[in-house]
C-alpha positions as CSV (number, residue, x, y, z in Angstrom):
1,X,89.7,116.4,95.2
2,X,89.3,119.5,97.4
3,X,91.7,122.5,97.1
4,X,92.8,121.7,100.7
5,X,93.7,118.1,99.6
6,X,95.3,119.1,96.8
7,X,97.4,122.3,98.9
8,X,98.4,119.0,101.2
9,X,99.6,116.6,98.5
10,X,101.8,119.1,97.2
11,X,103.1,120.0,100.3
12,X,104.4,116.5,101.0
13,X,105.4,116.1,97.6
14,X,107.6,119.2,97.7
15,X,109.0,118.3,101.4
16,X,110.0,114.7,99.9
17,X,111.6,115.5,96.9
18,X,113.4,118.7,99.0
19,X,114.3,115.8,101.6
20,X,115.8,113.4,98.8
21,X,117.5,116.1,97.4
22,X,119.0,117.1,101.1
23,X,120.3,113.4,101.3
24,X,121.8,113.1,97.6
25,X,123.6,116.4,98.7
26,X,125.3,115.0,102.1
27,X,126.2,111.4,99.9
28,X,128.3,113.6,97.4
29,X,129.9,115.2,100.5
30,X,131.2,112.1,102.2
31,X,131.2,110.0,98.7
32,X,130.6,106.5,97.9
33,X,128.8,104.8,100.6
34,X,130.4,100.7,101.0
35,X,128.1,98.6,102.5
36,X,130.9,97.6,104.6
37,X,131.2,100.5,106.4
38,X,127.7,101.8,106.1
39,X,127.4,100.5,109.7
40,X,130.2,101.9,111.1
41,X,130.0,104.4,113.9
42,X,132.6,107.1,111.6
43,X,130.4,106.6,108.3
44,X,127.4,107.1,110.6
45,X,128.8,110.2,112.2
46,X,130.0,111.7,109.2
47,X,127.4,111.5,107.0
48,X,124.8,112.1,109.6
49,X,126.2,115.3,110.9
50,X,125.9,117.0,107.4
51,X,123.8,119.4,107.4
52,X,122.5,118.5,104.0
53,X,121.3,115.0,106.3
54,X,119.9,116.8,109.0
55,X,117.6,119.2,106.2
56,X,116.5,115.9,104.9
57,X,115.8,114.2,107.5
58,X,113.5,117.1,109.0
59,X,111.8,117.3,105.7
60,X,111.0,113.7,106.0
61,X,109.3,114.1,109.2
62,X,107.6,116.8,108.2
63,X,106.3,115.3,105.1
64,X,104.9,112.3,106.5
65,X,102.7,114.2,108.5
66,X,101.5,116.1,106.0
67,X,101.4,113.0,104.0
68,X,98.9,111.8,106.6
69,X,96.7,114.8,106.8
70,X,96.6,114.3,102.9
71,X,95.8,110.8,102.8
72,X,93.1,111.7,105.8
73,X,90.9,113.8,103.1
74,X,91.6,112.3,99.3
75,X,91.6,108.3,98.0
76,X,95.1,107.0,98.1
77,X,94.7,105.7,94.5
78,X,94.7,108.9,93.4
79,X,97.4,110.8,96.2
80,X,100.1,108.3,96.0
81,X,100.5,108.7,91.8
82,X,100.9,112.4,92.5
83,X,104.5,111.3,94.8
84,X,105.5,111.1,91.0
85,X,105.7,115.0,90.9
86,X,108.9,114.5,93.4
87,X,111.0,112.9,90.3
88,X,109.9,115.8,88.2
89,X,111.1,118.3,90.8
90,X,114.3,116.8,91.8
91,X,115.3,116.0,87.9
92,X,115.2,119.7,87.7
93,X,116.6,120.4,90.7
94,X,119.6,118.0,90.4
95,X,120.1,119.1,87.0
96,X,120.1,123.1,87.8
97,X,121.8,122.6,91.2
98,X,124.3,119.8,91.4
99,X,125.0,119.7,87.7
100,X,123.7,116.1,87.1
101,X,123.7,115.6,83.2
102,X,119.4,115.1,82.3
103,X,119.1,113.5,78.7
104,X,116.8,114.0,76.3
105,X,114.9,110.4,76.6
106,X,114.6,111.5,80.7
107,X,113.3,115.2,79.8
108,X,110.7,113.0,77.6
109,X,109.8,110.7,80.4
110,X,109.8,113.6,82.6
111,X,107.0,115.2,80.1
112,X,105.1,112.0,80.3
113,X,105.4,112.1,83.8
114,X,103.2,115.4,83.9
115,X,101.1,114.3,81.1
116,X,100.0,111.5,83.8
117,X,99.5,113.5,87.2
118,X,97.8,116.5,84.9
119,X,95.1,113.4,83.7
120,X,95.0,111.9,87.3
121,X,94.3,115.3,88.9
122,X,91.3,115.7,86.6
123,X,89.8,112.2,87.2
């Protein structure tokens, strides 16, 4: 994999998890979501006028098309593991930042996680 691949990957895996992370912070501002009234013009309005929604959804955008440029130059075999940095990131993130409770047994996945990208990056 080529530096500029690599540069690319990451890229899209920071702008995903950052857009995930956007989204879980507009849900805990207009709560549980029913599936009810999920469809309903006022749950639409109000949860996509957040700015939190907006961030993510920009991010999103953003990341799929540097998601494209990355799967333009690199085997998607070995770009579309790497996506598994995002749950890494956003574990941290979540825990740091919106006080989400991380448990040992995750911090241990999380580890494993790493140990998997770090072996896939050298293949």
């Amino acid at each position: 994999m080529t530096l500029n691949a690599f540069l690319l990957i990451l890229t899209g895996v920071i702008l995903n998890a950052a857009a995930q992370f956007f989204l879980k912070m507009a849900t805990n501002k207009v709560g549980v979501i029913e599936a009810s009234s999920a469809l309903s013009m006022s749950a639409m309005t109000a949860i996509f006028l957040q700015w939190p929604m907006i961030l993510g959804l920009i991010c999103y955008g953003v990341s799929l098309l540097v998601w494209l440029m990355a799967l333009s130059r690199t085997d998607v075999s070995l770009a579309y593991p790497m996506l598994s940095l995002g749950y890494v990131m956003n574990a941290v993130a979540a825990h740091y930042y919106l006080g989400e409770m991380v448990s040992a047994q995750r911090w241990v996945a999380i580890g494993v996680i790493l140990v998997g990208v770090i072996l896939l990056a050298r293949s």
